[in-house]
C-alpha positions in Angstrom: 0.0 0.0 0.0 1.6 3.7 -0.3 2.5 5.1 2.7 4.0 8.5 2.9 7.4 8.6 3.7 7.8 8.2 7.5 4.2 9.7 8.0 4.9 12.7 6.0 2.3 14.5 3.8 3.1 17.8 1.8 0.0 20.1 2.2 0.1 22.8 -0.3 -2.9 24.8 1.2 -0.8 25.6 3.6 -0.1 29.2 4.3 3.4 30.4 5.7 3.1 35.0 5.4 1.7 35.7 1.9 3.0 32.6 0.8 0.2 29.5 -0.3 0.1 26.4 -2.5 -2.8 25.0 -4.6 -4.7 22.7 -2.4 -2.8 19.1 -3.0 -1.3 16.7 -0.9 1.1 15.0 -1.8 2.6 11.3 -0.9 5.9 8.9 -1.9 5.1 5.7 -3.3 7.0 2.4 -2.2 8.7 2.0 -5.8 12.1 2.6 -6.5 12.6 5.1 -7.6 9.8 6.4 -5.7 6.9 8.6 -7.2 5.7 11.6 -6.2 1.5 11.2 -6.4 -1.8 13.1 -5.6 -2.8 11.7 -2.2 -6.2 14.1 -1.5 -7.6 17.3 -3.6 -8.3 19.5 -0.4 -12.2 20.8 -0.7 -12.2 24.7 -1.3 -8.7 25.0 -3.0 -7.1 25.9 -6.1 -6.7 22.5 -7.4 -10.7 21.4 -6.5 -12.0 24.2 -8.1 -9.8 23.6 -11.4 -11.4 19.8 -11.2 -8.7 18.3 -13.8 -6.1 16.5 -11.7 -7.5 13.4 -10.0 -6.2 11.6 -6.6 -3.6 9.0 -7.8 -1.7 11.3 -10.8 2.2 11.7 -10.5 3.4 15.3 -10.4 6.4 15.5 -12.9 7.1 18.9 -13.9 6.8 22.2 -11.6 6.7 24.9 -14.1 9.8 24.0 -16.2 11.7 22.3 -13.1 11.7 18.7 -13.3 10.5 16.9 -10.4 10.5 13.5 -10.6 13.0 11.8 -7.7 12.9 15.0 -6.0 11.9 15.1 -2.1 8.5 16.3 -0.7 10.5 19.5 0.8 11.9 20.6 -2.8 8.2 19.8 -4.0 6.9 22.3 -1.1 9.1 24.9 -2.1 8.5 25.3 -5.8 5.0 24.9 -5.1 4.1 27.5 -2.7 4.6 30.9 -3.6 2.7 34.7 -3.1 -1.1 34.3 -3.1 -2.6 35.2 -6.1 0.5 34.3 -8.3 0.2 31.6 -10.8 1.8 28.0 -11.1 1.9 25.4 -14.0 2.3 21.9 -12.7 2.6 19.0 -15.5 1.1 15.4 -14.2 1.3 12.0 -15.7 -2.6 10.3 -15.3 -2.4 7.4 -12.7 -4.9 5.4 -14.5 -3.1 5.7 -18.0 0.1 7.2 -17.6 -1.2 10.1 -20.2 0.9 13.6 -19.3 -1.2 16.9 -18.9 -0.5 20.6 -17.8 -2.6 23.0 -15.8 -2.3 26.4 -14.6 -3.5 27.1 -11.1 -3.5 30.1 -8.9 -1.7 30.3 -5.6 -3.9 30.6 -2.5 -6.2 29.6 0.4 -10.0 29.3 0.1 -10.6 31.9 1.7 -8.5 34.2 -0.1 -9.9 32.6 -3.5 -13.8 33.1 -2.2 -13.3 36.5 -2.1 -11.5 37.0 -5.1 -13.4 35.0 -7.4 -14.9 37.6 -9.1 -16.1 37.9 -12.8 -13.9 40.8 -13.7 -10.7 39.1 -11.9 -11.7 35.7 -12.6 -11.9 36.6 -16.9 -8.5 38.4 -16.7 -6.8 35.6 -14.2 -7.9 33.3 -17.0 -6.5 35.9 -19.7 -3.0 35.4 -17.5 -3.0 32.1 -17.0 -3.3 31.5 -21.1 -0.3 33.9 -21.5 1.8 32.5 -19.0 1.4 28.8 -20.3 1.7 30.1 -23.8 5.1 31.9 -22.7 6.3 29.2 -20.6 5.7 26.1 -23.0 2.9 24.9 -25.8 -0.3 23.5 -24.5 -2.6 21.3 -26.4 -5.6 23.4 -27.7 -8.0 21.0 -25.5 -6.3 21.2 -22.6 -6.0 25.1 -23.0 -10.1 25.1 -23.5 -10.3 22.6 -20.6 -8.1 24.7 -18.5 -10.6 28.0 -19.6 -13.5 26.1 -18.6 -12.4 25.6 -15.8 -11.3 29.0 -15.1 -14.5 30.3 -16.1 -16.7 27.8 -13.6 -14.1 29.0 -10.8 -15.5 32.2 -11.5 -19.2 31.6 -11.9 -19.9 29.6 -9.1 -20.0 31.7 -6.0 -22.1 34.5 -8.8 -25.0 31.2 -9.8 -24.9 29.0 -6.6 -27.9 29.2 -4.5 -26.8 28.3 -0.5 -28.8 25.0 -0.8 -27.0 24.3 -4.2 -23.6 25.4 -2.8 -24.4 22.7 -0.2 -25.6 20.0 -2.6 -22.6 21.0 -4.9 -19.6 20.4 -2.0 -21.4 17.4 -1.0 -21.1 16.0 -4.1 -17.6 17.3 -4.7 -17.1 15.3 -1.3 -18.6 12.4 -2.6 -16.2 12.5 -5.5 -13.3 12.7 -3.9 -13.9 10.0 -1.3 -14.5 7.8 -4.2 -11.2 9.1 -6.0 -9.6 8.4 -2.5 -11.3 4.7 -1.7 -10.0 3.9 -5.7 -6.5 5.0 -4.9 -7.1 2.9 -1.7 -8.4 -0.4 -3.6 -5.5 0.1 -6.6 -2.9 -0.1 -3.6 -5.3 -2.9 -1.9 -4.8 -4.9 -5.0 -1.3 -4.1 -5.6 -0.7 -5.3 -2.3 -2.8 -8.2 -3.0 -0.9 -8.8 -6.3 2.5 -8.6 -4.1 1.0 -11.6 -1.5 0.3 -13.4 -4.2 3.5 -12.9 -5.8 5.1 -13.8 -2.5 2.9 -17.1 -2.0 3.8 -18.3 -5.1 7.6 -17.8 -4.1 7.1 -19.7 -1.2 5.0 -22.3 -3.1 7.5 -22.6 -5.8 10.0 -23.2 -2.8 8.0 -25.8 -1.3 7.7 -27.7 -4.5 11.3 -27.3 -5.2 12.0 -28.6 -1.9 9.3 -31.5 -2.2 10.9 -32.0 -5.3 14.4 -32.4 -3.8 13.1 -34.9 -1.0 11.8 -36.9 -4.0 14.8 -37.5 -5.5 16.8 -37.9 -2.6 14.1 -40.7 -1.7 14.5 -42.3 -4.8 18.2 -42.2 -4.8 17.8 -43.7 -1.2 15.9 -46.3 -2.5 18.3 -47.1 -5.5 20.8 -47.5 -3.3 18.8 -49.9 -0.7 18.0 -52.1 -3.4 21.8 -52.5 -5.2 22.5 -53.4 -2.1 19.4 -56.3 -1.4 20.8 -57.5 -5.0 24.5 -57.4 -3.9 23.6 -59.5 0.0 21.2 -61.9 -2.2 24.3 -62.7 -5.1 26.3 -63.1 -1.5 24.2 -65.4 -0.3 23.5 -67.3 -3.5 27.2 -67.8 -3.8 27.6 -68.8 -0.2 24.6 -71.4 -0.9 26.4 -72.8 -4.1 29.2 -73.2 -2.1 28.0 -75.0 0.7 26.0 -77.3 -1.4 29.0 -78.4 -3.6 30.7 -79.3 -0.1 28.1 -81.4 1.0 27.5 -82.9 -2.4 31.0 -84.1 -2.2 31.0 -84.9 0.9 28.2 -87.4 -0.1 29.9 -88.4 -2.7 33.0 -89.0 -1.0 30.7 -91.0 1.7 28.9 -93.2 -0.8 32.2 -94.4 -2.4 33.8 -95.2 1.2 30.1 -97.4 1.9 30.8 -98.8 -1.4 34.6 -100.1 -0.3 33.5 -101.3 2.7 30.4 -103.1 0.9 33.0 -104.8 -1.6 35.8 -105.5 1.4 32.6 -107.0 3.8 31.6 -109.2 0.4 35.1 -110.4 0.6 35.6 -110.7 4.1 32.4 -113.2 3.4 33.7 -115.1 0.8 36.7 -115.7 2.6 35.3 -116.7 5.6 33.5 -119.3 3.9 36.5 -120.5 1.7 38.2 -121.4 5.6 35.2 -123.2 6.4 34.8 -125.2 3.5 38.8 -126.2 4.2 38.4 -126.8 7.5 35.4 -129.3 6.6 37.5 -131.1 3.7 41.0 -131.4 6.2 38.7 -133.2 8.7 37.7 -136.2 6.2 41.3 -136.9 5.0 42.6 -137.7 8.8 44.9 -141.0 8.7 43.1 -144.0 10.9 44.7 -145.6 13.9 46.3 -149.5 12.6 46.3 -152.4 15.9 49.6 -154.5 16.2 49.1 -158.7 16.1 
């Protein structure tokens, strides 16, 4: 939201002697570098009663002194000047960045109520055409804008009835409160625009981040299973191993359990072959012969 700079508004209705502005004040905006805009139109002054700048235009150009990236107190000074004395101030349009010039004259409302007379008013506006003409060229509508103007100024406090004075300021009031609560809801939704800019930082950071756990998580998981594949090849190779040994140790077995099969078969058979000996050796025994 703009916020004048620490608190700081420049009034240029202000009075200091003989010495008044045109009834605007004045605020930095936040930018860099900053603007100086059109906070409030004070009812009653110079500016009002002109009716062409709007709350929310950026002063540029004090007569043919550039402004822009000036301070509020350099602003102040080439604005106010003797009462009655008159000022061109060039603006850019906030809503379309369109420059304009007008010619106002220097003083307080009171000091304008009582000098807004025909006679004055019609030759003011006769010097205010000069001086623009001799300072630099204006566009031929904003010249018969500014006259219009000029001319109103001086009508007014002639045509007004007290009840339409009344109706008139009110309205005027109305106007500007709008102009105000617009310049309120334009900063409203730049600051809106700036949270959502900032939420979407932070949501891009969070999804980054997300994004960053994701792949650490998959790299975590990559590495978890190269390394069930590297304990399972272990363990296969262990197994093969193992089995191999026991295989041959089978093997090894069955062949002894065959030796000892064949050696008990001929432990047998020769056991046999002695008793089939022993059985013959016993039939072939000499006999005993008597003596006569």
């Amino acid at each position: 939201m703009y916020q004048p700079m620490g608190m700081r508004r420049s009034q240029e209705t202000t009075t200091m002697g003989n010495r008044a502005g045109v009834g605007l004040l004045f605020m930095m905006t936040p930018e860099s570098p900053p603007k100086i805009m059109v906070k409030e139109i004070v009812q009653g002054g110079s500016a009002w009663r002109n009716g062409q700048i709007k709350p929310g235009d950026v002063i540029v150009q004090v007569g043919n002194t550039n402004v822009q990236n000036q301070p509020l107190s350099q602003l102040r000074e080439l604005i106010l000047g003797e009462q009655g004395t008159w000022i061109t101030l060039g603006f850019q349009r906030g809503s379309t960045g369109e420059f304009y010039e007008t010619s106002m004259i220097r003083g307080t409302q009171d000091f304008l109520d009582k000098h807004a007379s025909m006679p004055m008013m019609s030759s003011i506006s006769r010097e205010a055409q000069h001086h623009m003409q001799s300072n630099q060229p204006m566009h031929s509508s904003n010249l018969q804008a500014q006259q219009q103007a000029n001319e109103m100024m001086a009508r007014k406090p002639m045509q007004y009835s007290s009840r339409e004075q009344e109706e008139y300021d009110r309205m005027r009031t109305v106007l500007n409160s709008s102009q105000t609560e617009n310049v309120i809801l334009r900063s409203n939704l730049k600051n809106h625009d700036l949270q959502n800019d900032r939420n979407g930082e932070e949501l891009r950071g969070y999804r980054e981040a997300l994004e960053r756990k994701e792949e650490e998580n998959r790299r975590l998981k990559l590495e978890e299973d190269r390394a069930k594949q590297e304990m399972l090849a272990d363990l296969k190779r262990r197994y093969d191993r193992e089995r191999n040994r026991i295989t041959q140790a089978i093997e090894r077995n069955q062949h002894v359990s065959h030796s000892l099969s064949s050696l008990l078969t001929q432990l047998l058979s020769l056991e046999r072959d002695l008793q089939s000996l022993s059985h013959k050796s016993s039939h072939f025994k000499p006999h005993a012969s008597g003596s006569t």
